[in-house]
DOKOLPA-310346 format. One line per 3 residues: number of its first residue (from 1); their letters; for each residue x, y negated, z negated of N, C-alpha, C. Coordinates in nm, 4 decimals, always signed. Layout:
NUM> A> X/Y/Z/X/Y/Z/X/Y/Z ~ ...
REM end
This chain:
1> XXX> +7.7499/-35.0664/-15.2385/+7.6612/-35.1800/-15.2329/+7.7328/-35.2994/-15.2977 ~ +7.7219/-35.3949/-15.2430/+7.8233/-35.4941/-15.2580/+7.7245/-35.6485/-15.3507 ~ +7.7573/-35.7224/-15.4114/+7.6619/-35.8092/-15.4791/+7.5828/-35.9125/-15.3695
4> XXX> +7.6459/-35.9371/-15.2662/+7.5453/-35.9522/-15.1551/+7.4522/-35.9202/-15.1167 ~ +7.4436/-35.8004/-15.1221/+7.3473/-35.6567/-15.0714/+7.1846/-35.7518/-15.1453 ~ +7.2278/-35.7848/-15.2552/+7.1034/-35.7786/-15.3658/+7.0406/-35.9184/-15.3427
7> XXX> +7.0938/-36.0034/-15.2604/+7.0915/-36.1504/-15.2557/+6.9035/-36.1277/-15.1758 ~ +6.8597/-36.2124/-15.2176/+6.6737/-36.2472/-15.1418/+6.6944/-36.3692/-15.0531 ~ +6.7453/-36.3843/-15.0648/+6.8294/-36.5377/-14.9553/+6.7348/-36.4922/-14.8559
10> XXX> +6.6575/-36.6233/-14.7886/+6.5927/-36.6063/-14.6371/+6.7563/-36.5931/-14.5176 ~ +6.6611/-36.5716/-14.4909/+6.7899/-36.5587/-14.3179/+6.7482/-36.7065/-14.2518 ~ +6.7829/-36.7906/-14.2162/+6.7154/-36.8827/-14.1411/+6.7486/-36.8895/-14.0437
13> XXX> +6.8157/-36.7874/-13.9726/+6.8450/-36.7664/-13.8321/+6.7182/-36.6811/-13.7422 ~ +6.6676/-36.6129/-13.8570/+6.5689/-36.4886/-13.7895/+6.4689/-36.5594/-13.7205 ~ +6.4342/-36.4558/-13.6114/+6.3375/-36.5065/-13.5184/+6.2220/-36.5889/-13.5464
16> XXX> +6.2138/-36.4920/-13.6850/+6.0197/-36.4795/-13.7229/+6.0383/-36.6045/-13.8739 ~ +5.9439/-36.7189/-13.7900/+5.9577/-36.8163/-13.8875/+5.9177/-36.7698/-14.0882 ~ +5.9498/-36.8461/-14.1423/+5.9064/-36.8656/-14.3053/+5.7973/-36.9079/-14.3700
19> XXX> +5.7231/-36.7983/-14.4031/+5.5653/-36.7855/-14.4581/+5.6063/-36.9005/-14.5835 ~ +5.5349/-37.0365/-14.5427/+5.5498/-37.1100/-14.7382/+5.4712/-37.0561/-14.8583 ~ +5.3742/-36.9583/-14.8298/+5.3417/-36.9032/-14.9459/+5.3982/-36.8028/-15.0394
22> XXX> +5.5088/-36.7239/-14.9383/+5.5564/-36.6038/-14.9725/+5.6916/-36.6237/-15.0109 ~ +5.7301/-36.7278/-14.9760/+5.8862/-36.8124/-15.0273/+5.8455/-36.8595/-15.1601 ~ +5.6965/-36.9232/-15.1905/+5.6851/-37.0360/-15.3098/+5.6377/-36.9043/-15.4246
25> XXX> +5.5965/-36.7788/-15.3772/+5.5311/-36.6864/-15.4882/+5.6571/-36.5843/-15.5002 ~ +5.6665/-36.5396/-15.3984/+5.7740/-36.4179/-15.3929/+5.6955/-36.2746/-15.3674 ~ +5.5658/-36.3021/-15.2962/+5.5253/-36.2059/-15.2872/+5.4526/-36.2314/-15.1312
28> XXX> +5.4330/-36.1403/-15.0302/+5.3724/-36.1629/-14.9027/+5.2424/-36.1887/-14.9068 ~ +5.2424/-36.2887/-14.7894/+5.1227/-36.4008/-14.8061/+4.9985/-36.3157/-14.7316 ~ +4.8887/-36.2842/-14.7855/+4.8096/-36.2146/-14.7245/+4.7371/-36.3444/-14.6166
31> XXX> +4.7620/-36.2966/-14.5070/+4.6853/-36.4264/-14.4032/+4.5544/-36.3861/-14.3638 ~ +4.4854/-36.4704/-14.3277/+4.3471/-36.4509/-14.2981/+4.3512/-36.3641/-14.1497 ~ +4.2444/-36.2717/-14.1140/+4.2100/-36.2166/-14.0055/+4.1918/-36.2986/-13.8829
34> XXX> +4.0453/-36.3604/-13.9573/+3.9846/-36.4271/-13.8557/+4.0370/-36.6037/-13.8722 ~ +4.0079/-36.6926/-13.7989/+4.0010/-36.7926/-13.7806/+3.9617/-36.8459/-13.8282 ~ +3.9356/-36.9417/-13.8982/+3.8590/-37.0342/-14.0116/+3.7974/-37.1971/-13.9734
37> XXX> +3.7358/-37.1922/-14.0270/+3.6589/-37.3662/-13.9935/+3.6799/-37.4179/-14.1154 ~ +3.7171/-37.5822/-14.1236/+3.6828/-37.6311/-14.2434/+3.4987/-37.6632/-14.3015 ~ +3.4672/-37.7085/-14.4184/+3.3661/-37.6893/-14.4117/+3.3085/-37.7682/-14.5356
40> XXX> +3.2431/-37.8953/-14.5283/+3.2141/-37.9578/-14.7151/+3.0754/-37.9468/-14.7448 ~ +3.0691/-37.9381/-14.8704/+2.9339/-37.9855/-14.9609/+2.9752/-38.0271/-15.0621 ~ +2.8249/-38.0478/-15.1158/+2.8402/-38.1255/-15.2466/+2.8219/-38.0940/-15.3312
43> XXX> +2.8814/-38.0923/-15.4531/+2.8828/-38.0052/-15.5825/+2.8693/-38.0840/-15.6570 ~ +2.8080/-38.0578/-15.7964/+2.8142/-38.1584/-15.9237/+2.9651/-38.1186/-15.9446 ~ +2.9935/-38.2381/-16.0327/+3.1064/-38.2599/-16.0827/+3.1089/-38.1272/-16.1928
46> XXX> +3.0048/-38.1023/-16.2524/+3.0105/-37.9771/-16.3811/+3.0398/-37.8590/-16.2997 ~ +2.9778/-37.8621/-16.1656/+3.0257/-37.7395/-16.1137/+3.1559/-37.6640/-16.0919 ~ +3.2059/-37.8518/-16.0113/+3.3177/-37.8696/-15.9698/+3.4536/-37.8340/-16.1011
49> XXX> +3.4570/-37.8970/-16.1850/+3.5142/-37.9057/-16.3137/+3.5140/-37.7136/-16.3238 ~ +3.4264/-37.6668/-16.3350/+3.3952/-37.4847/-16.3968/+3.4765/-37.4366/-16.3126 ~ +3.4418/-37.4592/-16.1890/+3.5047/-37.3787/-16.0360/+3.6493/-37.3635/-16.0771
52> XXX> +3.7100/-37.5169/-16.0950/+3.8843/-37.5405/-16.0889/+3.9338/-37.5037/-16.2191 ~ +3.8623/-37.5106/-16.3463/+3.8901/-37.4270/-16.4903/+3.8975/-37.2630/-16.4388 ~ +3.8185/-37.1862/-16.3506/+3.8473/-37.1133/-16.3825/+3.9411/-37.0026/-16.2440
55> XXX> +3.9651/-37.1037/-16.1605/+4.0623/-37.0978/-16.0607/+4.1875/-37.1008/-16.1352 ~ +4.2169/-37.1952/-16.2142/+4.3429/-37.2445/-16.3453/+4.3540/-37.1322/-16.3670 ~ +4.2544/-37.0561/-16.4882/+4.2665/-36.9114/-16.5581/+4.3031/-36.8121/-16.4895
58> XXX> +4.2106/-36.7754/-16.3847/+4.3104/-36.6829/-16.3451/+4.4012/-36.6676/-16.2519 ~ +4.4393/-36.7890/-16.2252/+4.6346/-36.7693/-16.2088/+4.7080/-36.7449/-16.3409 ~ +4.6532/-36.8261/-16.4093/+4.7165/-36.7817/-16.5676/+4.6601/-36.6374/-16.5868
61> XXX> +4.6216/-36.5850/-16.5564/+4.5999/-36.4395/-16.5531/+4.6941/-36.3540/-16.4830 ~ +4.7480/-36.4214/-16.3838/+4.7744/-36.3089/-16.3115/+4.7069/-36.2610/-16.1715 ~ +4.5909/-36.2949/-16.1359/+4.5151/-36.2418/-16.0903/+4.5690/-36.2857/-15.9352
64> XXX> +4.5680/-36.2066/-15.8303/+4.6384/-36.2495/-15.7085/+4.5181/-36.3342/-15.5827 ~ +4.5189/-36.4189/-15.6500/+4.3997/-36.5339/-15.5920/+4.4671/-36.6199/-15.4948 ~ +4.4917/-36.6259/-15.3873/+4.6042/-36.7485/-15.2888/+4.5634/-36.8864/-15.3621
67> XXX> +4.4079/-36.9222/-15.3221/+4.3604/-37.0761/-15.3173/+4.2776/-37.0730/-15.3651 ~ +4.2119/-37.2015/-15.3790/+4.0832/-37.2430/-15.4479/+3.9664/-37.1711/-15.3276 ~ +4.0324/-37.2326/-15.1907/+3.9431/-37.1546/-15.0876/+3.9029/-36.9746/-15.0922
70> XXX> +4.0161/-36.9482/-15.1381/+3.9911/-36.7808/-15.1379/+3.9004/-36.7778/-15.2023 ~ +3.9090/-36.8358/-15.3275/+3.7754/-36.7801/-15.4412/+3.6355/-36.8562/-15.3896 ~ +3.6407/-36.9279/-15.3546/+3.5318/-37.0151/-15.2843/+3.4846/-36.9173/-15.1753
73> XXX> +3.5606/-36.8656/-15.1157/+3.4979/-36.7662/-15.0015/+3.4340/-36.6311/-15.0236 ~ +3.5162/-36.5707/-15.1026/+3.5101/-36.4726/-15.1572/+3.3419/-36.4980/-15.2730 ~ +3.2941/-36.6016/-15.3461/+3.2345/-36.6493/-15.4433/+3.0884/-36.6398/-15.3303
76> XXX> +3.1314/-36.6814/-15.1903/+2.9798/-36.7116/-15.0941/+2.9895/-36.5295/-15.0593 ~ +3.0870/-36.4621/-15.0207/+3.0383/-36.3424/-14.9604/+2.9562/-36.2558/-15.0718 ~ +2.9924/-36.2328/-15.2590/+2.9139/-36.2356/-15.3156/+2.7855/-36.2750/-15.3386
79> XXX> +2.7753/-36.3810/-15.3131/+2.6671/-36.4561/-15.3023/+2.5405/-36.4285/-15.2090 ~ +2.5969/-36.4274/-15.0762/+2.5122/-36.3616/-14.9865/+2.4986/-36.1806/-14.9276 ~ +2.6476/-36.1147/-15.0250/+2.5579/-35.9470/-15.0273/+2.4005/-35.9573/-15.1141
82> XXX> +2.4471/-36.0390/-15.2149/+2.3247/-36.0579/-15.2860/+2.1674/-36.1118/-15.3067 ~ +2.1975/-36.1898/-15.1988/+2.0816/-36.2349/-15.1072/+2.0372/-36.1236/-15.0158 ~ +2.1238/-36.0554/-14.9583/+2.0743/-35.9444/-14.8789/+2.0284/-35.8365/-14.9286
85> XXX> +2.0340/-35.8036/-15.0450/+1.9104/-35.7450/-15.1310/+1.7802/-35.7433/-15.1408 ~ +1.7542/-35.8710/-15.1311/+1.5821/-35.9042/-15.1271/+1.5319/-35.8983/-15.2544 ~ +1.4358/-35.8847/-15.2372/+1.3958/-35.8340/-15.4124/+1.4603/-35.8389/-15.5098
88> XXX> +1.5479/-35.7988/-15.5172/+1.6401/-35.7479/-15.6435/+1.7514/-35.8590/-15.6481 ~ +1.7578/-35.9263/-15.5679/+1.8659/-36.0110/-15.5517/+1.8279/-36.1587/-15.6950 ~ +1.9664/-36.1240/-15.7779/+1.9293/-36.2679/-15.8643/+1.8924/-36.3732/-15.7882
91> XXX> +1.9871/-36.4122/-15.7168/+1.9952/-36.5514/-15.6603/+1.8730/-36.6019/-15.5642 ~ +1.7876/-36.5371/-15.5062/+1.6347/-36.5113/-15.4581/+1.5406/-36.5598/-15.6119 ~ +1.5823/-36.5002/-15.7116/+1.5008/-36.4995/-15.8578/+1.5332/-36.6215/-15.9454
94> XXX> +1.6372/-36.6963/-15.8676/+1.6748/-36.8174/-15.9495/+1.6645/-36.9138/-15.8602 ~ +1.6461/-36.9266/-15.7327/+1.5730/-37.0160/-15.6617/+1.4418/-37.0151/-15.6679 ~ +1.3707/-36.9263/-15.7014/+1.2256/-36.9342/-15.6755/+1.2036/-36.9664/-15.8297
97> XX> +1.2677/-36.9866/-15.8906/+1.2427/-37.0026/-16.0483/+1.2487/-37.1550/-16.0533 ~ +1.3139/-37.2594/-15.9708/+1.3385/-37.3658/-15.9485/+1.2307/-37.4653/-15.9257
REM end
């Protein structure tokens, strides 16, 4: 094995273009399945501010989070197993508390 051998150097000849996430982390970019829409609302700024503090943390963690979107997505599918509870569902118990 020669000190080449060990080199991570992209190939930039290869067929199959260069993932920028997996070049900028060093780890393979998990891509989405499905297709995606963009999509806005409106958040208080306190929300907003909590959301991106704790998007910050855990990259400083470690934690293998791509984007702000991942956790944002991931934050609604929580959100609505939990609605699909009914009854028991907090978020049903804190709207009607409103």
């Amino acid at each position: 094995m020669t000190i080449s051998d060990n080199k991570t150097t992209p190939d930039f000849f290869n067929e199959t273009p260069l993932d920028p996430d997996s070049v900028a982390t060093g780890k393979p970019s998990t891509k989405p399945d499905a297709p995606k829409k963009k999509a806005g609302f409106y958040f208080t700024e306190t929300l907003l501010d909590r959301f991106n503090r704790k998007f910050h943390q855990l990259k400083i963690d470690g934690v293998p989070i791509d984007n702000k979107s991942a956790l944002a997505e991931l934050a609604l599918h929580f959100a609505l197993d939990d609605l699909d509870r009914g009854d028991g569902s907090r978020l049903l118990k804190g709207l009607s508390r409103r």
